[in-house]
LOFI-653533 format. One record per residue (C-alpha): residue number from 1; residue in three letters; x, y, z. Coordinates in steps of 0.02 Angstrom, whole numbers, plus 50000, padded with zeros to 5 digits. Example, Ala and Ser with C-alpha at 12.3 -4.5 7.8 and 13.67 -1.06 7.14 Angstrom:
2
nr:1 | rest:ALA | u:50615 | v:49775 | w:50390
nr:2 | rest:SER | u:50684 | v:49947 | w:50357
//
This chain:
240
nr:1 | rest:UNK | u:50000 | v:50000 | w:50000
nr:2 | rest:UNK | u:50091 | v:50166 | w:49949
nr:3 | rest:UNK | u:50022 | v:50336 | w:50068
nr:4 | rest:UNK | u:50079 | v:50489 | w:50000
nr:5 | rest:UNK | u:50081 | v:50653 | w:50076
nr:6 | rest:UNK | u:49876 | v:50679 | w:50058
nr:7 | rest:UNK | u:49843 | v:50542 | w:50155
nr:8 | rest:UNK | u:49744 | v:50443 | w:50041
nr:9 | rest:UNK | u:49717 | v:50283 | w:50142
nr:10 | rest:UNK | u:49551 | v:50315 | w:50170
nr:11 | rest:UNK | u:49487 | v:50276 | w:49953
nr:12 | rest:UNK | u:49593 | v:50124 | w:49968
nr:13 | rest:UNK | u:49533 | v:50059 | w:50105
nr:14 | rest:UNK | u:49337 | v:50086 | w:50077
nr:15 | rest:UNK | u:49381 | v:50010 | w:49905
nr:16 | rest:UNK | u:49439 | v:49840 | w:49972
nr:17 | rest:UNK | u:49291 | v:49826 | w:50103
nr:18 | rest:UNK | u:49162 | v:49873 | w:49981
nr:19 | rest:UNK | u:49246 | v:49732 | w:49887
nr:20 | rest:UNK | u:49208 | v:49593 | w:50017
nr:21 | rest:UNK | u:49075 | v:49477 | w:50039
nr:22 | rest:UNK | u:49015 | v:49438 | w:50207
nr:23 | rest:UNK | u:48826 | v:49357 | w:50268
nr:24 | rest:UNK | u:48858 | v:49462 | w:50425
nr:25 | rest:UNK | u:48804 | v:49655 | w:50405
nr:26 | rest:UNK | u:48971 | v:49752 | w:50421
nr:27 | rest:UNK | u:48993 | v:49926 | w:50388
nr:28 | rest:UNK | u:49156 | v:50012 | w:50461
nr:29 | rest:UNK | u:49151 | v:50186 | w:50484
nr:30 | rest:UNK | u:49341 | v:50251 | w:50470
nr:31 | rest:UNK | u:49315 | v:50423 | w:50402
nr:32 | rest:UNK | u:49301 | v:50525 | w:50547
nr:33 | rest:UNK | u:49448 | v:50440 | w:50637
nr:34 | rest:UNK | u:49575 | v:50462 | w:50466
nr:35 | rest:UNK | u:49511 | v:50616 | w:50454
nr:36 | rest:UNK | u:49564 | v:50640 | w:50649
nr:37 | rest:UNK | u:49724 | v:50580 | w:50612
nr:38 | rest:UNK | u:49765 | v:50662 | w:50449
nr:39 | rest:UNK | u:49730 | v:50844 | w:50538
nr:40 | rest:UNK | u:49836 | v:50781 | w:50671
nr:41 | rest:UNK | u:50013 | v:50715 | w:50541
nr:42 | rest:UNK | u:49962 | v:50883 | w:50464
nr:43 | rest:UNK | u:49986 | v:50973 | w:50640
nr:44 | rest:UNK | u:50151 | v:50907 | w:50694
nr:45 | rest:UNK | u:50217 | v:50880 | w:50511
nr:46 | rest:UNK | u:50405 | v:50948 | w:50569
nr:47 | rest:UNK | u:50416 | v:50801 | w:50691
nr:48 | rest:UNK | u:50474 | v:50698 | w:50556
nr:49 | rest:UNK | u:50424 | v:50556 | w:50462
nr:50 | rest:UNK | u:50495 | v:50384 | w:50579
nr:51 | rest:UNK | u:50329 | v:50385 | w:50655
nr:52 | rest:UNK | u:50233 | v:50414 | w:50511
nr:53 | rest:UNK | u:50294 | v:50254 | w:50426
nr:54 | rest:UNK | u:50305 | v:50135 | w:50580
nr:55 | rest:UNK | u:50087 | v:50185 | w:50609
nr:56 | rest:UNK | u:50066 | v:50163 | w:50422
nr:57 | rest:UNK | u:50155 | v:49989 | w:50429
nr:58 | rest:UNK | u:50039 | v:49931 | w:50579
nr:59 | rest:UNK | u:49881 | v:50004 | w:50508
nr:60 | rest:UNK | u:49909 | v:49912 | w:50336
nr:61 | rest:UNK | u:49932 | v:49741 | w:50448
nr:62 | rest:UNK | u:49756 | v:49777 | w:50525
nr:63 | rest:UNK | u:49690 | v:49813 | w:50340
nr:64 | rest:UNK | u:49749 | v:49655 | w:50278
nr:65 | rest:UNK | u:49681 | v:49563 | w:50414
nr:66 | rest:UNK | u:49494 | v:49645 | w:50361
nr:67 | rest:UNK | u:49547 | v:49563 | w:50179
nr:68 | rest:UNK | u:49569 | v:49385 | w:50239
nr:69 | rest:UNK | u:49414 | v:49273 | w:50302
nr:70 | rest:UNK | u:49451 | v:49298 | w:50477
nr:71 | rest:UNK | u:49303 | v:49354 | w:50607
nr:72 | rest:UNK | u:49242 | v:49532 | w:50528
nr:73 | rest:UNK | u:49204 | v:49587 | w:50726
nr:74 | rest:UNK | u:49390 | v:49549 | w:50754
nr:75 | rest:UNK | u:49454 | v:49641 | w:50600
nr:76 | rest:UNK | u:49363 | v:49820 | w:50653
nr:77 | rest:UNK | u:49451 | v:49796 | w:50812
nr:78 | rest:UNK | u:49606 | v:49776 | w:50762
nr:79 | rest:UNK | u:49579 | v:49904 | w:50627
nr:80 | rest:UNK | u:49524 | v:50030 | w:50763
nr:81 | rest:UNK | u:49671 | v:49979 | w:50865
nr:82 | rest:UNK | u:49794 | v:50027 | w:50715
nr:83 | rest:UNK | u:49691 | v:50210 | w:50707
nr:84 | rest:UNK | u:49712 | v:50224 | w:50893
nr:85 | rest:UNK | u:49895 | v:50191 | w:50884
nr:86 | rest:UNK | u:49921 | v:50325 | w:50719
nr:87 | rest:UNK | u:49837 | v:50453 | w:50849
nr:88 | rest:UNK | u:49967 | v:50411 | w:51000
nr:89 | rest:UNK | u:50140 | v:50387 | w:50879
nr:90 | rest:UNK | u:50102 | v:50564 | w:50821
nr:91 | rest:UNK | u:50070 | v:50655 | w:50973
nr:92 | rest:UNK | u:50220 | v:50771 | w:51029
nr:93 | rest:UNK | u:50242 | v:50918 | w:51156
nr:94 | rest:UNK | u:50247 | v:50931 | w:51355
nr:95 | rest:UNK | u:50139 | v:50833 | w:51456
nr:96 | rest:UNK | u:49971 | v:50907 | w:51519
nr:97 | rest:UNK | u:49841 | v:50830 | w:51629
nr:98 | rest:UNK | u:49682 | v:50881 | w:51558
nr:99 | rest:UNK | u:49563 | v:50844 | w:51680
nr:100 | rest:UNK | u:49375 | v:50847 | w:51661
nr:101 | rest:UNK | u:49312 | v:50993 | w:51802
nr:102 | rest:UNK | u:49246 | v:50915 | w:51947
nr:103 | rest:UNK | u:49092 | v:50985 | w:51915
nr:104 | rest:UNK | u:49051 | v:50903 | w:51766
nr:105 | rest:UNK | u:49113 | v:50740 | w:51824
nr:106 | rest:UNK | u:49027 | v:50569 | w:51810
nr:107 | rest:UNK | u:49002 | v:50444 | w:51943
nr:108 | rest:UNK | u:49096 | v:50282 | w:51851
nr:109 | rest:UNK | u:48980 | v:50141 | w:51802
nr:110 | rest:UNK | u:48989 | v:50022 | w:51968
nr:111 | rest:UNK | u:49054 | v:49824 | w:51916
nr:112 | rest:UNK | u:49098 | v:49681 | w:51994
nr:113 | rest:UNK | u:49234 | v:49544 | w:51921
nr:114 | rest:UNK | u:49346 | v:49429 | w:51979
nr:115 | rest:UNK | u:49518 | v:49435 | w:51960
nr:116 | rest:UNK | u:49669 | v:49348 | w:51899
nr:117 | rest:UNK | u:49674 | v:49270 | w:52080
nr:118 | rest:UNK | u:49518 | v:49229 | w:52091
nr:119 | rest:UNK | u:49467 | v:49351 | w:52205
nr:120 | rest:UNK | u:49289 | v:49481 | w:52182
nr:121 | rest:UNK | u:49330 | v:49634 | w:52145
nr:122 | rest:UNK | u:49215 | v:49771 | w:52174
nr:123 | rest:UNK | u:49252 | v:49950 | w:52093
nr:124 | rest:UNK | u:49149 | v:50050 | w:52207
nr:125 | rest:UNK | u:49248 | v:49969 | w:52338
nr:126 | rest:UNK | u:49407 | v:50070 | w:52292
nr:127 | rest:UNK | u:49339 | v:50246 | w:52344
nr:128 | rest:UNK | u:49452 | v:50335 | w:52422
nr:129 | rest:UNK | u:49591 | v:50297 | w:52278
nr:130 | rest:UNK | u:49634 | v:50364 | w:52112
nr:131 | rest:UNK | u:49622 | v:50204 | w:51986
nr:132 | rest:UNK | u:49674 | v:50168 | w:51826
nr:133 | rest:UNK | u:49547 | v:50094 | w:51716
nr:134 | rest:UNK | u:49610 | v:50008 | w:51561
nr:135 | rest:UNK | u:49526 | v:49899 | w:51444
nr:136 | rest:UNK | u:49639 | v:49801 | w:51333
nr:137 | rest:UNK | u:49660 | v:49642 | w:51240
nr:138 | rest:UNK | u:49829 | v:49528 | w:51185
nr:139 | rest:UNK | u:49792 | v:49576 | w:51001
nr:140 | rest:UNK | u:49794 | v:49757 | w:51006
nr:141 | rest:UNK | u:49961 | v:49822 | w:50969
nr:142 | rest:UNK | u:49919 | v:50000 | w:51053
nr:143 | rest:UNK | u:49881 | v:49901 | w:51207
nr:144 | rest:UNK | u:50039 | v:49828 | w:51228
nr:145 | rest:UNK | u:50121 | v:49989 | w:51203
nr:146 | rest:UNK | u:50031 | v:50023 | w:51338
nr:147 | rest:UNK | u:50051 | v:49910 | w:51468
nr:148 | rest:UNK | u:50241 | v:49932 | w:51527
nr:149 | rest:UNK | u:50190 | v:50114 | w:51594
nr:150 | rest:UNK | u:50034 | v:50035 | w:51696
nr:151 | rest:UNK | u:50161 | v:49913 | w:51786
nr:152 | rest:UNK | u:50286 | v:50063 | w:51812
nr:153 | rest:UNK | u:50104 | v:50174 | w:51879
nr:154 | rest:UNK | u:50074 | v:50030 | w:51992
nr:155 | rest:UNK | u:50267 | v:50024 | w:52054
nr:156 | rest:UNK | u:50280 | v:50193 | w:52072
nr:157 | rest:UNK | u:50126 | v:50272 | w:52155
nr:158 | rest:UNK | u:50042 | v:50115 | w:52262
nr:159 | rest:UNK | u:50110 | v:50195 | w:52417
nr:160 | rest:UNK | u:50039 | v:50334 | w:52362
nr:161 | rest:UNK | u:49842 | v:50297 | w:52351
nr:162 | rest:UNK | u:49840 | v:50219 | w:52146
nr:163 | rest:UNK | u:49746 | v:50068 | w:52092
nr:164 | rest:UNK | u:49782 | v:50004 | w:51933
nr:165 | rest:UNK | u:49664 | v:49892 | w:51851
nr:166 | rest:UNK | u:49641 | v:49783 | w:51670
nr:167 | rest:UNK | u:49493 | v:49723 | w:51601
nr:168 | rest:UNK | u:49546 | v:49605 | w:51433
nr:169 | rest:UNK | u:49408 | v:49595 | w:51287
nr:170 | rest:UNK | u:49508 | v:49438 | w:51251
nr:171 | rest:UNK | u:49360 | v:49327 | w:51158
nr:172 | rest:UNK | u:49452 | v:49165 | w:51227
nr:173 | rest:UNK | u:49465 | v:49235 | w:51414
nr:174 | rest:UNK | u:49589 | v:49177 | w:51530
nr:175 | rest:UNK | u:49660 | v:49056 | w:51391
nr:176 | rest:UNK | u:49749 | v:49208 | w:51336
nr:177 | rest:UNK | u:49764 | v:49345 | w:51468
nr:178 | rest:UNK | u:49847 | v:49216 | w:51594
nr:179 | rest:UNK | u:50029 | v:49184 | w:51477
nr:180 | rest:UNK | u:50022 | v:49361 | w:51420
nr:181 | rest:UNK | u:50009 | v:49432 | w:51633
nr:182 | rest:UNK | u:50156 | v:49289 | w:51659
nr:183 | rest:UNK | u:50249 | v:49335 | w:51516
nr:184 | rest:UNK | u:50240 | v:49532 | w:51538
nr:185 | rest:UNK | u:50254 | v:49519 | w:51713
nr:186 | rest:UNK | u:50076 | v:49630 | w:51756
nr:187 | rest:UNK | u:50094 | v:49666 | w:51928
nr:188 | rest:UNK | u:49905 | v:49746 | w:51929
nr:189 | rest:UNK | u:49751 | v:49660 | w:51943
nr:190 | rest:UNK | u:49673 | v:49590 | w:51775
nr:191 | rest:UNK | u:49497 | v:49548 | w:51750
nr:192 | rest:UNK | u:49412 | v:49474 | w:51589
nr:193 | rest:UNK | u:49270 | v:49596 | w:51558
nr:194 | rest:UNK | u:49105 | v:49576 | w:51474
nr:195 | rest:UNK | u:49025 | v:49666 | w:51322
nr:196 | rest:UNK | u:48887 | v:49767 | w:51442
nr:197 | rest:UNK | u:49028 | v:49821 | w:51564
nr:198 | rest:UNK | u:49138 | v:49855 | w:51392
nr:199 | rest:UNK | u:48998 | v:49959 | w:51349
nr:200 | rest:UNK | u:48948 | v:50066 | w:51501
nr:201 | rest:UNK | u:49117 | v:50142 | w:51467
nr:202 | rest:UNK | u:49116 | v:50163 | w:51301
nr:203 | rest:UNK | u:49257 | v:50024 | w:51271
nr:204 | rest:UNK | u:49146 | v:49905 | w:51141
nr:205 | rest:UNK | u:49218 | v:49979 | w:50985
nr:206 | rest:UNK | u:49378 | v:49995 | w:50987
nr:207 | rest:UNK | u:49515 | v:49968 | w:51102
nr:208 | rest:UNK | u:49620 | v:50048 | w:51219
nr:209 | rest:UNK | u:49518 | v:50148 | w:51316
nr:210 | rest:UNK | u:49611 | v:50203 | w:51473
nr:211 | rest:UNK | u:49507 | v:50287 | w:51615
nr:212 | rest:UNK | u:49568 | v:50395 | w:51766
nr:213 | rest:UNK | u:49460 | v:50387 | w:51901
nr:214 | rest:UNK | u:49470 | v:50516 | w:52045
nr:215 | rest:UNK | u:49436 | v:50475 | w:52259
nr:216 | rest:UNK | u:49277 | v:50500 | w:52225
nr:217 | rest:UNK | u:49259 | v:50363 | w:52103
nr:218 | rest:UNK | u:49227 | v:50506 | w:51978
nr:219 | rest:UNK | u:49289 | v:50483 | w:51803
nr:220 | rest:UNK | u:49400 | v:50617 | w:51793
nr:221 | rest:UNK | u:49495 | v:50569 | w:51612
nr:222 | rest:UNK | u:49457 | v:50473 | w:51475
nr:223 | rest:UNK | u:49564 | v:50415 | w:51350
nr:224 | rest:UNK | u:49527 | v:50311 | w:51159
nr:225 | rest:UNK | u:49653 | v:50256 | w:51067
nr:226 | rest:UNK | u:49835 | v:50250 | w:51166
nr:227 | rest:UNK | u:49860 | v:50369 | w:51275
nr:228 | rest:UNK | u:50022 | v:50484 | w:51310
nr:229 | rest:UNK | u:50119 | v:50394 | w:51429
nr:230 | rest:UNK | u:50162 | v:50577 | w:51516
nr:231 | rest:UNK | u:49979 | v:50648 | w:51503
nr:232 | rest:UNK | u:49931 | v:50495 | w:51571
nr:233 | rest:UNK | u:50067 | v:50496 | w:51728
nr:234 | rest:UNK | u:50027 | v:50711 | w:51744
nr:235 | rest:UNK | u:49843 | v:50650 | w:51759
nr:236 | rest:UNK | u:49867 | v:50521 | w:51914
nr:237 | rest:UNK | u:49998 | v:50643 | w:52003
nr:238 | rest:UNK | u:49873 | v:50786 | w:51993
nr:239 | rest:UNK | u:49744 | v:50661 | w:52057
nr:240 | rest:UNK | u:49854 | v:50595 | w:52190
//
């Protein structure tokens, strides 16, 4: 796939999916998001091209998937991951913690799951803290970008007052989210969530979505797509 400087990914793409033939009623919607993103390259165009090519590497991978007969659910996810993960590679400039006023804050959606222990976990139980809310899965490449700064969140600031906690949309549960805690060494708690939890937070679309929820189990921050690892860390300190 060749992307020149207009950004014309969006004709190609609509091309191939108009091409395919499916039984199950499909229809992606990527224009707003590439137009998002395009704005965006456009924005911070003197930051040069490295990330440029390494998003329009992963977001052709995720395209490709959509061409082969694999699950069409699972293609827009990925494909939404790859959009999320243009968004993050070209973000630049000094960290800000942009905070919704407390105010106009929303109480977060109350759940209970168990964990990778097997222990119930409660959210409303964790007043009193600042958590981390992020919903992931093994396949989504922004996700594991991800990840390394929620163990270092959890190292650094426990003492401190933060909770951070996963919920994986992994389809095959456990199956997959147990290696992938051992083999990245999570040292947070990990839940497998469901789609009606997924959606009270808006995270049954695409994936990451990363919340920051204040003491008083306010959401204070929401992020789609990956976040900034130093918005993200600017967010929990003013929190803290």
């Amino acid at each position: 796939m060749a992307v020149n400087s207009e950004m014309q990914i969006g004709p190609w793409v609509d091309e191939r999916l108009a091409a395919l033939r499916t039984e199950d009623h499909w229809e992606p919607n990527l224009d707003a998001a590439l137009a998002r993103l395009s704005s965006q390259r456009d924005a911070r165009r003197g930051h040069g091209p490295r990330w440029f090519w390494a998003a329009a590497l992963t977001t052709a991978a995720a395209v490709g998937l959509v061409a082969l007969p694999a699950p069409r659910a699972l293609a827009q996810r990925c494909l939404n991951c790859s959009v999320a993960l243009w968004q993050s590679l070209a973000a630049a400039g000094p960290a800000r913690a942009d905070l919704i006023p407390e105010k106009s804050r929303k109480l977060a959606p109350d759940f209970t799951l168990t964990d990778d222990s097997g222990q119930l976990l409660r959210l409303s139980n964790l007043l009193g803290r600042v958590v981390l809310l992020n919903f992931w899965a093994t396949w989504c490449h922004g996700c594991k970008t991800e990840i390394p700064w929620f163990v270092e969140f959890q190292l650094a600031y426990r003492n401190r007052g933060l909770v951070v906690l996963g919920v994986s949309r992994d389809d095959d549960g456990w199956k997959s989210v147990r290696p992938y805690i051992s083999q990245k060494k999570i040292n947070y708690r990990m839940m497998i969530g469901t789609g009606a939890i997924a959606a009270m937070y808006g995270a049954d679309q695409s994936l990451p979505v990363t919340l920051i929820i204040d003491k008083a189990g306010r959401i204070a921050a929401t992020h789609t797509g990956v976040v900034r690892k130093s918005d993200c860390q600017a967010e929990i300190e003013a929190l803290l």
